[in-house]
TIPA-661475 format. One line per field, with one value per residue (C-alpha): z, y, x; residue in one letter. Coordinates in nm, 2 decimals, decimal comma. Each point is the difference from the previous one (the first is absolute). Layout:
// TIPA-661475
up	Z/...
north	Y/...
east	X/...
kedo	A/...
END
This chain:
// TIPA-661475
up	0,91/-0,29/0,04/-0,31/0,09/0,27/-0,04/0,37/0,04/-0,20/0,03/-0,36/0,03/0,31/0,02/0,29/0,14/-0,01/-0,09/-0,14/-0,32/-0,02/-0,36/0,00/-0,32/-0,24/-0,17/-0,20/-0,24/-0,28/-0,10/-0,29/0,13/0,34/0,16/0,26/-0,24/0,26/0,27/-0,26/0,00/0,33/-0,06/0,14/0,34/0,29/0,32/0,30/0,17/0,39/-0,13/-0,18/0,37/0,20/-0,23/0,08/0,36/0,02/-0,21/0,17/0,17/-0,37/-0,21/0,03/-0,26/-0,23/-0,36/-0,15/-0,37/-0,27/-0,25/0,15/0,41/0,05/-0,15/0,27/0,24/0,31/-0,09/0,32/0,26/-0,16/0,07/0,30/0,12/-0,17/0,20/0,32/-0,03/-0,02/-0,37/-0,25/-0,28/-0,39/-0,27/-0,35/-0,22/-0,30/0,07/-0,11/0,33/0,15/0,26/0,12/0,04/0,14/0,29/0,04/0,04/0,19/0,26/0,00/-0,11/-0,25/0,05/-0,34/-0,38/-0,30/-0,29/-0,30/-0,31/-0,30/-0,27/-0,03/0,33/-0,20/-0,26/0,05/-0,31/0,04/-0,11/0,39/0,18/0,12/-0,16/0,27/0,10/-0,07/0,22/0,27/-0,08/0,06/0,33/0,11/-0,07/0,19/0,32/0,02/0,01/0,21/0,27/-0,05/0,07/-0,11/-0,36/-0,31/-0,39/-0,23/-0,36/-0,21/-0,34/-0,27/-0,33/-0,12/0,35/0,10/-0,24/0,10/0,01/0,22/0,26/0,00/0,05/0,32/0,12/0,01/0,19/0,25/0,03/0,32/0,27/-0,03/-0,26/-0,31/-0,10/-0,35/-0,10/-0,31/-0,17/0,10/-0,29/0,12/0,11/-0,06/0,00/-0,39/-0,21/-0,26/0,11/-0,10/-0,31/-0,06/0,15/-0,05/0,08/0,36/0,18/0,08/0,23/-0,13/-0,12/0,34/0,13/-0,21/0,16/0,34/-0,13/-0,09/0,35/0,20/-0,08/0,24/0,25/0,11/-0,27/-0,01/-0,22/0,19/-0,15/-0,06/-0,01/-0,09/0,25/0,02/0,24
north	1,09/0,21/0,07/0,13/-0,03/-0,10/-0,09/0,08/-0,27/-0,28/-0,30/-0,19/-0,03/-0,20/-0,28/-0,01/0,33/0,37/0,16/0,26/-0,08/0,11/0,07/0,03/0,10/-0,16/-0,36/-0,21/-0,12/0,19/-0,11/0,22/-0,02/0,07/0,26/0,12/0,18/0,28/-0,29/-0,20/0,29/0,15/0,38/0,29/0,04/-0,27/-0,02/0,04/-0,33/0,14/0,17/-0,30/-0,21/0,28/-0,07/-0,34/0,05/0,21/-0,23/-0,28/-0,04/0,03/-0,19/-0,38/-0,03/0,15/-0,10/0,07/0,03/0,14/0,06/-0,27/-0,04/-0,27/0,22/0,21/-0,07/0,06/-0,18/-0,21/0,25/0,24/-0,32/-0,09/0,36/-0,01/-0,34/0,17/0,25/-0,34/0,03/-0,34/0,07/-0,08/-0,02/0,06/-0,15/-0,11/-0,28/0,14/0,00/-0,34/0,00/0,29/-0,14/-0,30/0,13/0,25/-0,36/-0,15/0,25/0,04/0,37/-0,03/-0,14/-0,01/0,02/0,08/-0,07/0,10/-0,24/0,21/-0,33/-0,34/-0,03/-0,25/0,25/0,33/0,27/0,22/0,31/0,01/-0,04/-0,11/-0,33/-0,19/0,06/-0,34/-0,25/0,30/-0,03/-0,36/0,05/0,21/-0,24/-0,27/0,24/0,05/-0,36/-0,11/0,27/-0,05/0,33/0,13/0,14/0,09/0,04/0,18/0,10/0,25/-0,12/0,21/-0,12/-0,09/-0,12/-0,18/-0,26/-0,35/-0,20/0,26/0,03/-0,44/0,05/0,28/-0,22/-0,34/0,19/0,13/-0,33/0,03/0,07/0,43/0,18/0,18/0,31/0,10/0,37/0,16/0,22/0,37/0,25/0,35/0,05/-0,17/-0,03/0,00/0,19/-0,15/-0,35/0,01/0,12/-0,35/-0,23/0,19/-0,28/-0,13/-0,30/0,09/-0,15/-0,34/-0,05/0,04/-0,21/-0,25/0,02/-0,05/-0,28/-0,14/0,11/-0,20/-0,32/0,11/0,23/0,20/0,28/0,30/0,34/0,34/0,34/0,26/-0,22/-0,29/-0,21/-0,31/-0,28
east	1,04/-0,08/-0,38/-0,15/-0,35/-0,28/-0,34/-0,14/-0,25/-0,13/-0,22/0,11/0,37/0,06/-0,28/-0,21/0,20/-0,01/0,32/0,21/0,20/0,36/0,16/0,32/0,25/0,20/-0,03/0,25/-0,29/-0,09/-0,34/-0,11/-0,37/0,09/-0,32/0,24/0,28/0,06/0,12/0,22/0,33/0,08/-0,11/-0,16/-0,08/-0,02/-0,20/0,15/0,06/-0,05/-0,34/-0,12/0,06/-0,14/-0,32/0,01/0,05/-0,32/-0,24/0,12/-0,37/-0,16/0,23/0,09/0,28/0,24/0,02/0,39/-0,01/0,19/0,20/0,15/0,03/0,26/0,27/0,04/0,29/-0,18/-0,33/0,04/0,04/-0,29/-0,25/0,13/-0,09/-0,37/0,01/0,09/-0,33/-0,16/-0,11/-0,04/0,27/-0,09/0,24/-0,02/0,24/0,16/0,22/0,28/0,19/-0,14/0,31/-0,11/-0,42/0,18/0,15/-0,33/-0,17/0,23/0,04/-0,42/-0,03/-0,23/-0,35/-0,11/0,16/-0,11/0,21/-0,03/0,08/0,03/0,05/0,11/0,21/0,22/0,06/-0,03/0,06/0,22/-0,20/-0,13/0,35/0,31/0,12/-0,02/-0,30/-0,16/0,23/-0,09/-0,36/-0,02/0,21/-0,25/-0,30/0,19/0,08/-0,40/-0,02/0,23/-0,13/-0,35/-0,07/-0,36/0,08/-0,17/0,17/-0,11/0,05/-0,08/-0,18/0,16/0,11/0,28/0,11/-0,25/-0,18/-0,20/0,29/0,18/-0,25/-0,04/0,38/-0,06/-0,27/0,22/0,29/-0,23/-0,24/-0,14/-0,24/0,07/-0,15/0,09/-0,14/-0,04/0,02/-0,15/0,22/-0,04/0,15/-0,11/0,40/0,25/0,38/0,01/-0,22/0,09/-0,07/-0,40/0,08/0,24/-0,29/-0,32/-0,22/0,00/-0,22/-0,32/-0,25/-0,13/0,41/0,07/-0,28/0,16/0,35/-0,18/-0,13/0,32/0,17/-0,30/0,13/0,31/-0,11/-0,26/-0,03/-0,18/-0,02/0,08/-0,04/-0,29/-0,33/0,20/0,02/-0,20/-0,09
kedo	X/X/X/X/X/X/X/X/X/X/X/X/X/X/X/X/X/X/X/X/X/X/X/X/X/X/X/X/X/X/X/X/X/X/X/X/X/X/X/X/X/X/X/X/X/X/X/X/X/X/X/X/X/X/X/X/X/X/X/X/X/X/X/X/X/X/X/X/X/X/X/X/X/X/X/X/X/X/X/X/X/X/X/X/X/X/X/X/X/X/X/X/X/X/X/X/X/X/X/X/X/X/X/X/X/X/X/X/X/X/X/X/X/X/X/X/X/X/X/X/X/X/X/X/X/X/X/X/X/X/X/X/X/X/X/X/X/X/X/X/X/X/X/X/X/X/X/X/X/X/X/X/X/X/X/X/X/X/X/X/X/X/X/X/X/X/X/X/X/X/X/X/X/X/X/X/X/X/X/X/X/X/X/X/X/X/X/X/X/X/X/X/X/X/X/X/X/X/X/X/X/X/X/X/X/X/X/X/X/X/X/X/X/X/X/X/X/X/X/X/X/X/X/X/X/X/X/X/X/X/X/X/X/X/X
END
């Protein structure tokens, strides 16, 4: 696993659970607002995979869970085998994804490794642009949504408001695909870093709160919908 980061103990990441988050490198999306640029291109130095378990080994009487997020999790070829050893210290396993490899959160599913997902819809799953990835990544998005489903695993989406991607009819269009009893989660844009600098200068003016409000608004008639962010959320 390429480990880029931990955060050592949280209460907000994994619901209902205290855990660590895991970030590990590299992601094939390129989302020009993205507020972890140093995770997107492998780089720099890792963490050292036997320390990071001998972490978890100790804390094991603190700590309920482990949250894996990214850059992007599911690309790494031993995904499986890494939470089936945070399984066998007897942690609950989180994942953070993107969709893009829904084959991969299939089999995670199937084989019950995961015991919550979060996945992350960056636009209209029917119709994604490709200024945030890999062509393909809408028929993969909409794979992904289904997999959830058809588990019935306890999940959450969410989205990140930030224009152009994300308009009204876009998040009716998230909130359709993902009609449900799990919630979605909408995210205010955060510019302070950024993958492209240059982005905010192309699409100065972002939503704010009563736009966002708004899109909640919207989202409700779907599924349960609620604002997360810095004294933003509501309900």
């Amino acid at each position: 696993m390429r480990l880029g980061g931990i955060t050592k103990v949280s209460t907000l990441d994994f619901p209902g659970t205290i855990s660590a988050t895991l970030f590990c490198q590299g992601c094939n999306f390129h989302c020009p607002y993205c507020h972890n640029p140093d995770l997107v291109r492998p780089f720099g130095q890792l963490l050292d995979e036997a320390g990071v378990m001998d972490f978890l080994r100790a804390r094991r009487k603190v700590l309920d869970g482990v949250v894996i997020s990214g850059g992007e999790p599911s690309l790494a070829p031993d995904l499986g085998d890494f939470i089936k050893a945070l399984k066998g210290l007897g942690y609950q396993v989180k994942l953070d994804t993107n969709g893009s490899m829904p084959e991969v959160l299939a089999d995670l599913l199937e084989r019950r490794l995961v015991d919550y997902v979060a996945l992350d819809i960056k636009a209209d799953p029917f119709n994604y642009p490709i200024e945030l990835g890999p062509s393909e990544a809408t028929a993969r998005t909409k794979e992904a949504i289904w997999a959830l489903k058809r588990f019935g695993k306890p999940h959450e989406y969410r989205s990140t408001v930030v224009n152009p991607f994300v308009t009204k009819e876009t998040i009716v269009a998230i909130a359709k695909a993902a009609k449900g009893q799990w919630p979605l989660y909408l995210q205010p844009f955060r510019g302070e870093r950024i993958l492209k600098e240059e982005f905010l200068k192309e699409y100065p003016e972002q939503p704010g709160r009563e736009e966002i409000k708004e899109f909640r608004s919207l989202a409700s008639a779907y599924l349960p919908t609620f604002i997360r962010g810095d004294n933003l959320k509501i309900l």
